[in-house]
VOBA-1610 file (N, C-alpha, C; in pm, whole numbers, padded with zeros to 5 digits, always signed):
BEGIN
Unk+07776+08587+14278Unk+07917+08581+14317Unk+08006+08599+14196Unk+08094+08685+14215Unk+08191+08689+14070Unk+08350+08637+14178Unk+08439+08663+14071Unk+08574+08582+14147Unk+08600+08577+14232Unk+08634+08483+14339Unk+08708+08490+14500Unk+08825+08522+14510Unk+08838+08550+14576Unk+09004+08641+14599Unk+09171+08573+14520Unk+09109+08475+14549Unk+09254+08393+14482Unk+09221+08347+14365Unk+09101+08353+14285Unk+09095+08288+14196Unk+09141+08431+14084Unk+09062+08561+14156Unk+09074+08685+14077Unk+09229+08710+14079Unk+09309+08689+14173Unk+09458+08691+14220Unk+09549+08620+14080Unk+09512+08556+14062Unk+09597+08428+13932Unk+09549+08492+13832Unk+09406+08534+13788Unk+09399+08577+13675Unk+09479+08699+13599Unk+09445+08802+13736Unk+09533+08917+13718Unk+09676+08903+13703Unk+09782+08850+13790Unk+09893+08747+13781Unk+09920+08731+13631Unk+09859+08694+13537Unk+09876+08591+13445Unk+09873+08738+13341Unk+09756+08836+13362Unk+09736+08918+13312Unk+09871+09062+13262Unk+09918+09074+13417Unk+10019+09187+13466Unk+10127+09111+13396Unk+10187+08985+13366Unk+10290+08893+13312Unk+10237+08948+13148Unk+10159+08924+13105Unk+10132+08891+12971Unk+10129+09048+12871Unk+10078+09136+12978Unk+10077+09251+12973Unk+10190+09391+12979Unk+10310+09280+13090Unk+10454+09363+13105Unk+10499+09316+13019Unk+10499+09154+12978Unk+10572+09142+12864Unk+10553+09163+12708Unk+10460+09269+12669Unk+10394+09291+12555Unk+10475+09436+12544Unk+10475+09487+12725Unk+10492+09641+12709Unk+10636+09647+12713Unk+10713+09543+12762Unk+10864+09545+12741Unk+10908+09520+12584Unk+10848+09403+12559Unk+10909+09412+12404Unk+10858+09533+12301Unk+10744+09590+12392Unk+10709+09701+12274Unk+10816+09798+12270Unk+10940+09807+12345Unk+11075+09913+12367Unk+11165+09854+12303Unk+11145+09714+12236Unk+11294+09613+12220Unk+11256+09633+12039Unk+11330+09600+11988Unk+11343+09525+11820Unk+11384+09398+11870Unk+11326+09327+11839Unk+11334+09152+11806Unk+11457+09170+11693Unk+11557+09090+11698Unk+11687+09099+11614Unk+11623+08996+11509Unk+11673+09013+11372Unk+11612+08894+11283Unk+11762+08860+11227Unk+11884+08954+11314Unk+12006+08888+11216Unk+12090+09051+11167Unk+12171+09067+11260Unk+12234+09173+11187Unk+12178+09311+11199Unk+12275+09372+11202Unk+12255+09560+11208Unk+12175+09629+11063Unk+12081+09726+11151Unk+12045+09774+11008Unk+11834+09813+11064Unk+11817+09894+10984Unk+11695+09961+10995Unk+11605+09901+10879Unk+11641+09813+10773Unk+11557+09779+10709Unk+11467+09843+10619Unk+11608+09998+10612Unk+11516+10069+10504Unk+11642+10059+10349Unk+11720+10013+10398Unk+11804+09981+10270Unk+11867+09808+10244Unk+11986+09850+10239Unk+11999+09693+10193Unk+12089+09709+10027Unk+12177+09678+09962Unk+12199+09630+09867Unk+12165+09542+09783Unk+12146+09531+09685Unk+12107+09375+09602Unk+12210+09262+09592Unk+12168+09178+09627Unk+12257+09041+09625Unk+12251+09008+09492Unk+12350+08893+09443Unk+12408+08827+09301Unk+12295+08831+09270Unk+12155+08757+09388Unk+12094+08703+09289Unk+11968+08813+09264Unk+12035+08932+09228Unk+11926+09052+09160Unk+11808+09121+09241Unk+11812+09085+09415Unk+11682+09139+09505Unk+11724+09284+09489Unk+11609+09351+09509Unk+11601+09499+09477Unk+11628+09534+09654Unk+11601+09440+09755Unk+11608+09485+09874Unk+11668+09379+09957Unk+11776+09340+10077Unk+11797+09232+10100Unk+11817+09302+10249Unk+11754+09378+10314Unk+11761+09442+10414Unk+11602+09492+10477Unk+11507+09435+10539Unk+11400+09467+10574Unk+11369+09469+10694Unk+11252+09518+10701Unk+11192+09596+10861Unk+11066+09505+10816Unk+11015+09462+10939Unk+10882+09372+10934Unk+10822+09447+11105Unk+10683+09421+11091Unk+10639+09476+11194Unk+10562+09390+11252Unk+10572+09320+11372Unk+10550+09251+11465Unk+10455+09215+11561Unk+10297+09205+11576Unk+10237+09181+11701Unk+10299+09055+11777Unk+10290+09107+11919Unk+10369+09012+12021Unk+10213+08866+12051Unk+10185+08802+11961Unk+10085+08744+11986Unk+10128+08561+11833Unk+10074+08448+11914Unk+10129+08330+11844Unk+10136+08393+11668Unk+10046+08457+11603Unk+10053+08439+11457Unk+10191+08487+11424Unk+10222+08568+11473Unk+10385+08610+11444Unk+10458+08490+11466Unk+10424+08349+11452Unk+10548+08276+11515Unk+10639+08233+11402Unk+10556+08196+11302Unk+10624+08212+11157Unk+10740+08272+11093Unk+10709+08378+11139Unk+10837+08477+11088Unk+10949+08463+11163Unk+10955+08384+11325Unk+11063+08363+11403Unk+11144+08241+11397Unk+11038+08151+11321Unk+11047+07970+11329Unk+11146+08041+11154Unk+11097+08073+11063Unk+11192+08134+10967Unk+11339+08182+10948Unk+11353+08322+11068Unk+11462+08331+11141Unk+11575+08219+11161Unk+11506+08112+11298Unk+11558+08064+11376Unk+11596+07923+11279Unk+11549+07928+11156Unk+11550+07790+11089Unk+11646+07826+10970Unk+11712+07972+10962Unk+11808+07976+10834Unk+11699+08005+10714Unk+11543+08031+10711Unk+11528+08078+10618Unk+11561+08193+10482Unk+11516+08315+10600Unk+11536+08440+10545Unk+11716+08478+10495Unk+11816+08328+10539Unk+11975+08402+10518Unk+11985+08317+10370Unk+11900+08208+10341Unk+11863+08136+10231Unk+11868+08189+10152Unk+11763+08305+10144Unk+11698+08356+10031Unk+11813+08493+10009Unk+11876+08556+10107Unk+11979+08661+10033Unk+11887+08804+10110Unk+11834+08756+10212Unk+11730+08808+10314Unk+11843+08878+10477Unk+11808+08980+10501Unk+11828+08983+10635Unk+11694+09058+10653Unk+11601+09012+10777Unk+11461+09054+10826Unk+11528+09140+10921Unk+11452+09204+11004Unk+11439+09322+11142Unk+11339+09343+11195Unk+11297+09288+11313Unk+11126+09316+11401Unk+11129+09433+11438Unk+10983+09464+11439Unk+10979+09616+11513Unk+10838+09572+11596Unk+10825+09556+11705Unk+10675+09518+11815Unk+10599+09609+11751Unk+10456+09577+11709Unk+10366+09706+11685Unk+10243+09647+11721Unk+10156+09738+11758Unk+10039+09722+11850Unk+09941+09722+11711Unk+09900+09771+11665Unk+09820+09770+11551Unk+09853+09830+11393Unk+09800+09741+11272Unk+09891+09791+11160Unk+09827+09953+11126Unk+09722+10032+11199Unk+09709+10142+11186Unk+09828+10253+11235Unk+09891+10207+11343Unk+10001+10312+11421Unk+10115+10268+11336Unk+10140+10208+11207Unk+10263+10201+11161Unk+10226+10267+11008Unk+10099+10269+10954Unk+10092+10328+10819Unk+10165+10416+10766Unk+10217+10524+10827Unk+10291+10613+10817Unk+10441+10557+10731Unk+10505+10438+10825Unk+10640+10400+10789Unk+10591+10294+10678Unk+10431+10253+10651Unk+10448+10141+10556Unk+10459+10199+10409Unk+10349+10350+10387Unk+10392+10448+10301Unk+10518+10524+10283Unk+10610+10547+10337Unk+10698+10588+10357Unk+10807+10483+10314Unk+10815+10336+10305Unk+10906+10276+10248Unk+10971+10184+10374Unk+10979+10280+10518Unk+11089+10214+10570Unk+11078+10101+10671Unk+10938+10088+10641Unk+10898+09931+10732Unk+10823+09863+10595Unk+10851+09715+10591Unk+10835+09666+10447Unk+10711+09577+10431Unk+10679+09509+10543Unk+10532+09447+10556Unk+10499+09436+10748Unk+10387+09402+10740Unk+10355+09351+10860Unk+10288+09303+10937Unk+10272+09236+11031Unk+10153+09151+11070Unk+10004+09175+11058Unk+09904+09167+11051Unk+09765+09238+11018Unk+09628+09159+11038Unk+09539+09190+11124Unk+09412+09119+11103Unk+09362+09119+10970Unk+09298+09052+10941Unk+09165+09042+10819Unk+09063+09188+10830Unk+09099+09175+10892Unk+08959+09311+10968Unk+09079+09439+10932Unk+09151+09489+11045Unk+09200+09571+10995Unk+09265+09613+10819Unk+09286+09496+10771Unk+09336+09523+10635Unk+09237+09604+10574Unk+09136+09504+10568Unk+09035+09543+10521Unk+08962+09708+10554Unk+08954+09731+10654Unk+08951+09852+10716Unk+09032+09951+10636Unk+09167+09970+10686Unk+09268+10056+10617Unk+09226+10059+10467Unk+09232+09975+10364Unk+09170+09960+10241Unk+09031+10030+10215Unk+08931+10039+10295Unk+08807+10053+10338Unk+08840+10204+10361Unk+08899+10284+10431Unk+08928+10415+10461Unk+08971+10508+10397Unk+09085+10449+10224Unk+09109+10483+10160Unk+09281+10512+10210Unk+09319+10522+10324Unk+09451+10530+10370Unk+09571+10502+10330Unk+09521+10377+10296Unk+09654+10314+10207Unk+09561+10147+10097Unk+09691+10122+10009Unk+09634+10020+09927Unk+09737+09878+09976Unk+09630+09807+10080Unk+09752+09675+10120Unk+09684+09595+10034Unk+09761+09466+10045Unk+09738+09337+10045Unk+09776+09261+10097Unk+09730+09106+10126Unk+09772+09050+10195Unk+09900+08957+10128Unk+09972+08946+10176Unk+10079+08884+10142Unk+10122+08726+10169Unk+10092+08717+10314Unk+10114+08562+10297Unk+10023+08534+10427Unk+09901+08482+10422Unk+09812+08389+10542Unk+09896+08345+10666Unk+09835+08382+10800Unk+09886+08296+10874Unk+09815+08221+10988Unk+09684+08201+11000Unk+09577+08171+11099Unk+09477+08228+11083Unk+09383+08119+11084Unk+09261+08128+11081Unk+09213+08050+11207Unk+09063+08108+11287Unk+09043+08042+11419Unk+08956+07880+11397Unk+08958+07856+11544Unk+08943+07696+11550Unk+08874+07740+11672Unk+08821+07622+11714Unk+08738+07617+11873Unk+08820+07649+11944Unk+08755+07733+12028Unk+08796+07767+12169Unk+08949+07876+12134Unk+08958+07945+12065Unk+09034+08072+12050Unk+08958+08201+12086Unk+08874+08225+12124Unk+08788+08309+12111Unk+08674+08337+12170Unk+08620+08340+12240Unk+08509+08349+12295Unk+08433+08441+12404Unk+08329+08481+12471Unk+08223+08574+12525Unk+08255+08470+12665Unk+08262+08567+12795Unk+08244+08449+12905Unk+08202+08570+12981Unk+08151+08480+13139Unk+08021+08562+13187Unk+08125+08520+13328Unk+08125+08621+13475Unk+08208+08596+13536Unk+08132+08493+13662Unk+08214+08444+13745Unk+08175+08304+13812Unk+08030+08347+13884Unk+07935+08264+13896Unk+07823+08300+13950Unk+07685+08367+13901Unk+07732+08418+13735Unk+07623+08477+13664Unk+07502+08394+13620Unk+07403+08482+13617Unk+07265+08404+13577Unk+07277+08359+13418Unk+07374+08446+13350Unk+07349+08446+13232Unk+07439+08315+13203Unk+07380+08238+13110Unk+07394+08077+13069Unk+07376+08053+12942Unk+07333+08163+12850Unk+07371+08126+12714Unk+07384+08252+12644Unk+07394+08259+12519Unk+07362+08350+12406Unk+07284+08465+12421Unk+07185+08410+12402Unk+07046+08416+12458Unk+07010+08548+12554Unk+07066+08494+12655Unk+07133+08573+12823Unk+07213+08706+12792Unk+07262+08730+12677Unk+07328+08845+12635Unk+07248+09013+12656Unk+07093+08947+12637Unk+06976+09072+12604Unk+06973+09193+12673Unk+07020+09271+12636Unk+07039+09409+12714Unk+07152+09425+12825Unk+07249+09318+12790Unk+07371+09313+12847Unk+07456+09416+12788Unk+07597+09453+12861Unk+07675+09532+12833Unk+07819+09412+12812Unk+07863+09437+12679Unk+07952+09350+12660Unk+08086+09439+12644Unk+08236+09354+12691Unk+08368+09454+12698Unk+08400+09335+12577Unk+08441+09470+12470Unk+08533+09400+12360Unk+08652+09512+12333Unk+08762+09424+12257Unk+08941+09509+12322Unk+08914+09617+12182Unk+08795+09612+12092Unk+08810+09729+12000Unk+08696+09707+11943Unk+08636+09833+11963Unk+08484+09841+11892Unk+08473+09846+11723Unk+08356+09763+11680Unk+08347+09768+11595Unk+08506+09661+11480Unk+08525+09615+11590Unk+08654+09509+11522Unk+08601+09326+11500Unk+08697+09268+11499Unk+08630+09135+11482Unk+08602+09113+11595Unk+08616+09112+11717Unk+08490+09095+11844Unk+08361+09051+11869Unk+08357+09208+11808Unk+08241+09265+11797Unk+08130+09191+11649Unk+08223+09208+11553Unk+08130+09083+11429Unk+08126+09000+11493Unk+08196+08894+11551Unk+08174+08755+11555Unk+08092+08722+11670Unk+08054+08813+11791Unk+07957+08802+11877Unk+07825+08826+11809Unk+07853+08923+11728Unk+07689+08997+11662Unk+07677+08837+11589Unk+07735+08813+11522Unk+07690+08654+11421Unk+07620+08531+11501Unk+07681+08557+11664Unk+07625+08429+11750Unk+07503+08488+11805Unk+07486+08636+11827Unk+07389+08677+11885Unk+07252+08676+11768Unk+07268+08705+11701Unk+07159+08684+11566Unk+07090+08588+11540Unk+07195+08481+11555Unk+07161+08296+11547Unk+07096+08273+11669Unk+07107+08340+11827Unk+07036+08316+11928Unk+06869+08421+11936Unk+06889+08463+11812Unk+06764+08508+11797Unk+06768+08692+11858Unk+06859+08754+11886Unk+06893+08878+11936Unk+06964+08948+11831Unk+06906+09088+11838Unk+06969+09187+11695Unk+07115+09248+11814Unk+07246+09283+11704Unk+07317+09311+11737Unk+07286+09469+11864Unk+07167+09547+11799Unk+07164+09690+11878Unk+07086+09643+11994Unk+07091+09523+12049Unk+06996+09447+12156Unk+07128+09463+12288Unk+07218+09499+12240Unk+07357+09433+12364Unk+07410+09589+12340Unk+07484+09647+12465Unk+07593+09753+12404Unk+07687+09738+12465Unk+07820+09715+12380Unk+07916+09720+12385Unk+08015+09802+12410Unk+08131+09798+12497Unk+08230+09919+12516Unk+08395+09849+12495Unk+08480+09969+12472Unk+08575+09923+12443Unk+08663+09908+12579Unk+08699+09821+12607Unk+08780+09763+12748Unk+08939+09717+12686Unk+09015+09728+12767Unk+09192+09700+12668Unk+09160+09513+12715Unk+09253+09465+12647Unk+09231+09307+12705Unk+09277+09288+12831Unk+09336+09353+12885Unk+09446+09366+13007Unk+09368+09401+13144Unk+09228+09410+13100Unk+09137+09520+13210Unk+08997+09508+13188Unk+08984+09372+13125Unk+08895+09331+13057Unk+08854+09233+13221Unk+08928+09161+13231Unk+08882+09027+13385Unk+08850+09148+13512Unk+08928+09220+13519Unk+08881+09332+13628Unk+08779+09458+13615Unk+08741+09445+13479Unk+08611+09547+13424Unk+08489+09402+13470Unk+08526+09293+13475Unk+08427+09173+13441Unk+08392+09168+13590Unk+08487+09104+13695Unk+08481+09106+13849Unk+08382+09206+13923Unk+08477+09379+13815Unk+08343+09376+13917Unk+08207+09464+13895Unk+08175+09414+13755Unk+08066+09423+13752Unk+08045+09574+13688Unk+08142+09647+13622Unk+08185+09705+13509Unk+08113+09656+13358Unk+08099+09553+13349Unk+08068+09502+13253Unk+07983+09321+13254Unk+07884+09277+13179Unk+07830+09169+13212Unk+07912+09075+13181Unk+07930+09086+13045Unk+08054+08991+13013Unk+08144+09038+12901Unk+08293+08979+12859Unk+08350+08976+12790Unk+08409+08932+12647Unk+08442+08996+12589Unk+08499+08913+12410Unk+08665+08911+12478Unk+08686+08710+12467Unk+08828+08736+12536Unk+08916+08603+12447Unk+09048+08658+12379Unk+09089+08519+12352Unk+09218+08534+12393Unk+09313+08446+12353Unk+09407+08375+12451Unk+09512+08469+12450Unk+09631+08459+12564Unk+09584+08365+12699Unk+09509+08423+12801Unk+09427+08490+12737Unk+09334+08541+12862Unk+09207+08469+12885Unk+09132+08425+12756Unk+09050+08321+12792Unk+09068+08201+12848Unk+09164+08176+12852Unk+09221+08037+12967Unk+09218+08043+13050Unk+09316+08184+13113Unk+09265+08223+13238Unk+09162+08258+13311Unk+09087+08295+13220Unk+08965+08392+13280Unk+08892+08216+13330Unk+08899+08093+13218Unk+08831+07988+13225Unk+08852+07919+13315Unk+09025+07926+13398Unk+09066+07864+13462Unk+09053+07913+13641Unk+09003+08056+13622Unk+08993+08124+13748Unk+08791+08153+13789Unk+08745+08034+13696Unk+08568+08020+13736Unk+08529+08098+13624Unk+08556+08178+13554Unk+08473+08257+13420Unk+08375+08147+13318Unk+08271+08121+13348Unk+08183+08063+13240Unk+08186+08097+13102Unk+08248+08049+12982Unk+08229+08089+12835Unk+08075+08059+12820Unk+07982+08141+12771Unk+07868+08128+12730Unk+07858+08157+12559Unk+07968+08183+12488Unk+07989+08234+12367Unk+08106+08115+12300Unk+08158+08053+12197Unk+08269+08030+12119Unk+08246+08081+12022Unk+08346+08238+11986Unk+08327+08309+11885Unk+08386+08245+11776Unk+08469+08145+11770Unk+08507+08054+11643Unk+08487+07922+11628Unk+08366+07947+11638Unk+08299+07773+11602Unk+08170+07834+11557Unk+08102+07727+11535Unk+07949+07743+11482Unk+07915+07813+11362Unk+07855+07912+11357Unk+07862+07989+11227Unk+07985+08060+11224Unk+08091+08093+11297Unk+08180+08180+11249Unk+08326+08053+11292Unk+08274+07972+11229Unk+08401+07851+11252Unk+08500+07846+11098Unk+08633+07887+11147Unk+08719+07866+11026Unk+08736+08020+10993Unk+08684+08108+11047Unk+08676+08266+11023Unk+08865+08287+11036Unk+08885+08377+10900Unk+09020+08406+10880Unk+09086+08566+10993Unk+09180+08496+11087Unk+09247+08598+11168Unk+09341+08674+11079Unk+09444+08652+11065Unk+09562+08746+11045Unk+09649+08664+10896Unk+09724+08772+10934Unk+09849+08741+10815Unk+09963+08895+10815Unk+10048+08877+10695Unk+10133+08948+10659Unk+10110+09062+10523Unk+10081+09098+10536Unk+10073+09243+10477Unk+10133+09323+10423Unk+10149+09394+10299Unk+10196+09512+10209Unk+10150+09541+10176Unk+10189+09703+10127Unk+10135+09786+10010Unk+10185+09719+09853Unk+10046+09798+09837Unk+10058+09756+09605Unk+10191+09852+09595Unk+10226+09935+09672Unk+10306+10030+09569Unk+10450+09945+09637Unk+10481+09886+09755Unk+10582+09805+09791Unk+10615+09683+09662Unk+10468+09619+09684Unk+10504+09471+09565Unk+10554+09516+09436Unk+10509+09623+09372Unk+10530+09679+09263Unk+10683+09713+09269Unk+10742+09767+09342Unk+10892+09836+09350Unk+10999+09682+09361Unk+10913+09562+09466Unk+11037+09533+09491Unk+10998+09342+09472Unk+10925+09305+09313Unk+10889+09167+09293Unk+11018+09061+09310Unk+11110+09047+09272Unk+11202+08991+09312Unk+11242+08942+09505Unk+11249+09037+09591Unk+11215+09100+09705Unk+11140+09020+09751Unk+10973+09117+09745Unk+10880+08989+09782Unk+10876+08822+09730Unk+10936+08759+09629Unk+10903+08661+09608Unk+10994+08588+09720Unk+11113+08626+09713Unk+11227+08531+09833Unk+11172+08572+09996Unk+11071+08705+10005Unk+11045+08702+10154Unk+10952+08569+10157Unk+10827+08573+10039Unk+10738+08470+10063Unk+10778+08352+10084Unk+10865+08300+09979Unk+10894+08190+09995Unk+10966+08116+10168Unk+11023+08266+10223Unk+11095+08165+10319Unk+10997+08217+10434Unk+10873+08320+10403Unk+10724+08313+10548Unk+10672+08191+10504Unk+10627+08093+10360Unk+10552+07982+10334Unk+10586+07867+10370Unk+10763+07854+10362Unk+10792+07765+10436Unk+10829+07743+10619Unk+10810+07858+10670Unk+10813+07857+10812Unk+10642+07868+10833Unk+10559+07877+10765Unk+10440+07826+10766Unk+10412+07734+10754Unk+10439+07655+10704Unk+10414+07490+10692Unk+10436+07462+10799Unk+10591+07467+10868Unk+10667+07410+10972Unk+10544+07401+11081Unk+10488+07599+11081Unk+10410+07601+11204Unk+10307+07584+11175Unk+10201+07544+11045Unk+10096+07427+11085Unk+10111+07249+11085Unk+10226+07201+11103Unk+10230+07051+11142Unk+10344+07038+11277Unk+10374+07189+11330Unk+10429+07132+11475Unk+10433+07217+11564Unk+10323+07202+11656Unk+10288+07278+11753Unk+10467+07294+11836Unk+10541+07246+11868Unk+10618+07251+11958Unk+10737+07376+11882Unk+10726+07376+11681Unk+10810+07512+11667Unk+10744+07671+11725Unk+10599+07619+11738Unk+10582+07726+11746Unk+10567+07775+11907Unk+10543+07667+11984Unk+10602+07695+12163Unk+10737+07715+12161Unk+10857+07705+12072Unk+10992+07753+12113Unk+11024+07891+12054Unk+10935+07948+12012Unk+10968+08088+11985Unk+10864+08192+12025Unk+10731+08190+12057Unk+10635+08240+12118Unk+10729+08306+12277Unk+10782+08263+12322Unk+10832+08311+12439Unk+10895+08431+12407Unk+11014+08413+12354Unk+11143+08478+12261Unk+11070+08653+12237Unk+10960+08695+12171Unk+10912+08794+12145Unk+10767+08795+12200Unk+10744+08778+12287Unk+10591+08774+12354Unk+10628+08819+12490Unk+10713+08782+12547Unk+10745+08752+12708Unk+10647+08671+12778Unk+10560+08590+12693Unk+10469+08535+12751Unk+10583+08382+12800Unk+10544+08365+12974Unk+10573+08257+12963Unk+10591+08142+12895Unk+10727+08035+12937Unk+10664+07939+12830Unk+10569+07834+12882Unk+10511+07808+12976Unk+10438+07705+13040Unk+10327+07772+12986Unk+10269+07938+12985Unk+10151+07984+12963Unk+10125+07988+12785Unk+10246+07990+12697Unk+10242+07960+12553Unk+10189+07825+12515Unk+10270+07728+12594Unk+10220+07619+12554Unk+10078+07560+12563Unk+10006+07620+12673Unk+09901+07585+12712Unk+09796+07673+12660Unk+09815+07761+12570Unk+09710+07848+12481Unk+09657+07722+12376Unk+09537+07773+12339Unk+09466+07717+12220Unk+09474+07833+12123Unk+09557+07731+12013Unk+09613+07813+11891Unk+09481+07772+11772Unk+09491+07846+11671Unk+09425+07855+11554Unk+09493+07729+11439Unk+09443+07732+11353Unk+09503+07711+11205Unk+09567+07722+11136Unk+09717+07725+11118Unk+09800+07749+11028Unk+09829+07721+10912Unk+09758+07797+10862Unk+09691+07651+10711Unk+09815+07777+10613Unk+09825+07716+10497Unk+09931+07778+10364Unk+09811+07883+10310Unk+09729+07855+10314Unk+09632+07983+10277Unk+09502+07953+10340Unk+09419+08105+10327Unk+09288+08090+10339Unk+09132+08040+10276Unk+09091+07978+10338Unk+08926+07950+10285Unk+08881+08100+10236Unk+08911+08100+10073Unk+08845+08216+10075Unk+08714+08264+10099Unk+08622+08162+10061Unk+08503+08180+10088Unk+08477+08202+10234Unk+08572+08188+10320Unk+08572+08252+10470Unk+08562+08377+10460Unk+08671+08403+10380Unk+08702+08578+10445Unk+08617+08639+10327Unk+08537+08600+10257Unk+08431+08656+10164Unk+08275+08690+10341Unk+08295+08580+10362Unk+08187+08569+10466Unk+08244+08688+10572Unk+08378+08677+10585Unk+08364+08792+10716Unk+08382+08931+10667Unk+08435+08950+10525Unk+08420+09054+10475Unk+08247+09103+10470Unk+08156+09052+10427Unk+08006+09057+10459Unk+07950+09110+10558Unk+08005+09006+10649Unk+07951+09045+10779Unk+08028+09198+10835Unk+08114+09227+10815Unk+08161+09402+10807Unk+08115+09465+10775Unk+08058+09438+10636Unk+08014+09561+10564Unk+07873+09541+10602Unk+07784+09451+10633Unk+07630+09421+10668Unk+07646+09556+10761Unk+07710+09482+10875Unk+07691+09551+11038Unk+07742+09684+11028Unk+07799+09746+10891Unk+07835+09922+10864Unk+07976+09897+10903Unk+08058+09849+10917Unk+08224+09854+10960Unk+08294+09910+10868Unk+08232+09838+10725Unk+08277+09883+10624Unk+08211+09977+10521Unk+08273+10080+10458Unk+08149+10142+10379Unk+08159+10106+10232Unk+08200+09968+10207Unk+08278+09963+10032Unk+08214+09783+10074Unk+08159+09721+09980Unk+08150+09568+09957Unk+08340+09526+09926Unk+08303+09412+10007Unk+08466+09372+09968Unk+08474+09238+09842Unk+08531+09243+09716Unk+08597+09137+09667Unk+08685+09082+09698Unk+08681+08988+09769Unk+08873+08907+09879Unk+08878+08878+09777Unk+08888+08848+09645Unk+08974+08786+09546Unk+09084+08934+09527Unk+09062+09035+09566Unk+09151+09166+09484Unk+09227+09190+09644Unk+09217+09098+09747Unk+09298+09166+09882Unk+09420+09056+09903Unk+09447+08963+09822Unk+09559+08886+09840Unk+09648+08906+09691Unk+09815+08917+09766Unk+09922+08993+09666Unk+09925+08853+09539Unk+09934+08893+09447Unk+09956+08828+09297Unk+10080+08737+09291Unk+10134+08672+09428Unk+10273+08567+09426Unk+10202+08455+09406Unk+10345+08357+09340Unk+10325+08211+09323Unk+10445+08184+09398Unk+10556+08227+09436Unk+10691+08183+09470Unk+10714+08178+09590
//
């Protein structure tokens, strides 16, 4: 038996919501304060080479930082006006990050690394913003399946939202530990949006799904047989904020007043879950009853490096990457 009619009904529901509102704000700019494209800017008294920026945006909690910032008088502090731009992945913006006229932007660990890895461009990471925790993440099998653990994966067909991405590592890491080689399972790329209805019906055995779709999927009978952030891949570094070397280089003054006022709307949003439910709505369109009720990550001031040494590894083991990574040379040279 996979979902019953009403249970598959809510999931999708939750899905088509989470999904219009990703695709509406992907048409909007999130305002950070004032007119302007964020490719210029004048210097203020106090000597910024840029006081006018473009930041680029996934509609998903790690961005909440940069809004709790906004909304808290940071960025007007520092002699800052910010500008959102929604972007689906930091690959479809490279263009404007070389080009000057978008100035940093949101970024997996994985993708950075990647882009760096490709030779495309030279980022770094700029300022940490989540790393995962239990139950962000995880493999689930749809209501009624035989399959009941890890284990159960063996010659399964698994839907992950991008092949060969962190998904895909962090299942291969649980599947290894259950005693199964990663080329034991094959995987396809499913969007997250089409992921519960590739699962229903039987499109696929099971899924790589995290929030708020793993809630739902959990809340509409989907069995998790996987927590891709716990166990061996517990504390594994998600995302952050991002630039190019040739950005930090042009504009140190610049970056030091952006950091300072992303580090302190970072703090805010690792000791209070509730700044970061009042702005998750604002640029997500995700409900707010369905924001609040996600299981968020870590908002720690920086990363375990020895994390992202480990998931850098596990990239380059499984071929993702074709270069060994030193994470000591992928985070930007600020103290401020």
């Amino acid at each position: 038996m996979l979902f019953d009619h009403d249970q598959k009904g809510t999931v999708m529901k939750l899905a088509r919501i989470v999904v219009a509102g990703m695709t509406i704000a992907l048409t909007l700019s999130a305002c950070g304060g004032g007119a302007g494209t964020g490719t210029g800017g004048t210097a203020s008294s106090g000597g910024l080479e840029k006081t006018e920026l473009l930041v680029g945006v996934v509609p998903v909690p790690s961005s909440a930082p940069l809004f709790i910032a906004e909304k808290r008088g940071f960025f007007k502090a520092e002699g800052l006006t910010v500008k959102t731009e929604i972007i689906q992945a930091p690959q479809a913006v490279m263009p404007k990050i070389l080009n000057g006229s978008m100035d940093a932007f949101l970024t997996s660990y994985v993708s950075l690394m990647a882009i760096n890895d490709s030779g495309a461009a030279k980022l770094k990471l700029f300022q940490h913003t989540q790393e995962a925790a239990p139950g962000v993440a995880g493999v689930v099998v749809a209501k009624g399946s035989p399959i009941k653990t890890a284990a159960g994966l063996k010659g399964k067909t698994i839907a992950v939202n991008v092949l060969k991405a962190l998904g895909q590592t962090l299942t291969n890491a649980h599947l290894q530990e259950a005693g199964i080689r990663p080329e034991d399972v094959k995987y396809v790329p499913v969007q997250f949006a089409d992921q519960l209805s590739a699962l229903s019906s039987g499109k696929v055995d099971a899924a790589w799904l995290v929030e708020p779709f793993l809630t739902a999927a959990k809340k509409s009978g989907a069995t998790q047989v996987i927590d891709t952030t716990d166990g061996v891949t517990a504390g594994v570094p998600i995302d952050g904020w991002g630039v190019s070397e040739d950005w930090l280089a042009k504009n140190p003054k610049t970056a030091a007043a952006l950091h300072r006022a992303l580090a302190k709307a970072q703090e805010i949003a690792g000791s209070d879950r509730k700044a970061i439910d009042e702005v998750v709505p604002a640029y997500t369109q995700i409900p707010a009853d369905a924001a609040a009720a996600m299981t968020l990550g870590k908002f720690s001031a920086e990363p375990d490096k020895a994390s992202v040494q480990k998931l850098a590894d596990l990239l380059h083991g499984y071929g993702y990457l074709k270069a060994k990574v030193d994470v000591t040379q992928l985070f930007a040279p600020l103290s401020g």
